[in-house]
Each structure stands twice: as structure tokens, then as C-alpha cells.
C-alpha positions in Angstrom: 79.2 -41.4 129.9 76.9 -38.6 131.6 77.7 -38.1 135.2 76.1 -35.9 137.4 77.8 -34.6 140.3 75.4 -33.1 143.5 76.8 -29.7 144.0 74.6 -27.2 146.2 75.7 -23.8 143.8 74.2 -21.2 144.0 73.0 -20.1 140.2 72.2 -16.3 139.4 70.7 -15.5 135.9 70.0 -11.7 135.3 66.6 -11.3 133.7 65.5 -7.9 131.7 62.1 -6.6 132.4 61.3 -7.6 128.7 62.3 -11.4 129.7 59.8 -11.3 132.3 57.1 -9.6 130.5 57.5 -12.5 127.4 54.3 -14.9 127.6 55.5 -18.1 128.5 58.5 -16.8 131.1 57.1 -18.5 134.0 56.7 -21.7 131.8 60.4 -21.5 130.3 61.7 -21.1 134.1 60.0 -24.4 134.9 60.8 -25.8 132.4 64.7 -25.4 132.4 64.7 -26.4 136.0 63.1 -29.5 135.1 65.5 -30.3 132.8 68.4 -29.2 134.3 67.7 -30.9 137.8 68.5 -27.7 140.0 67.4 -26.9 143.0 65.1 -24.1 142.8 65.7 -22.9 146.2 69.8 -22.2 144.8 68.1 -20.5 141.3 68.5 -16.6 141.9 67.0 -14.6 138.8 68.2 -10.7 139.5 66.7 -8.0 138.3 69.1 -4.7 138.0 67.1 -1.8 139.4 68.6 0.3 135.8 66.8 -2.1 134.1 63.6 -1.2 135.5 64.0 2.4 135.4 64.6 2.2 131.6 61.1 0.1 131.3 59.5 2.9 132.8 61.0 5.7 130.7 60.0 4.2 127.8 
């Protein structure tokens, strides 16, 4: 029995640059949000600013 309870959580995900710069990203975000029911206003995908520094050295 699948029950679904209607919780307002706040969900972070930490993306790397290379997530982001996959084809299709945008898509896949959609799509699990779809699936998953969540409020996309409570999705919070974080970037670390390392992260993005090491993008750029390489």
C-alpha cells in the first residue's frame, strides 16, 4: 500500500559543474520532479563555489 504523506521539505541536491553541463540536465530535473511529485519551489540544487573554481582550472 503506497501512501503519500504532504510534507512541505525542503530538498537540497548538490550538483557538479559537469552535472549541469550533461545534455539532457534540464530534462532529467523535470523529469524527477514529475515523478517524484515535489514542489519545485522546495527543490534547492547547490552549487559549491570549489566546484566551480576547479571547472575553470581545468
Amino acid at each position: 500500500m503506497e501512501r503519500k504523506l504532504h510534507l512541505n521539505l525542503r530538498v537540497a541536491v548538490n550538483i557538479s559543474p559537469i552535472h549541469i553541463s550533461t545534455t539532457g540536465f534540464v530534462d532529467m530535473v523535470r523529469d524527477v520532479i514529475a515523478e517524484t511529485g515535489i514542489n519545485p519551489h522546495l527543490l534547492e540544487i547547490e552549487i559549491t563555489e570549489m566546484s566551480m573554481l576547479d571547472t575553470q582550472r581545468t
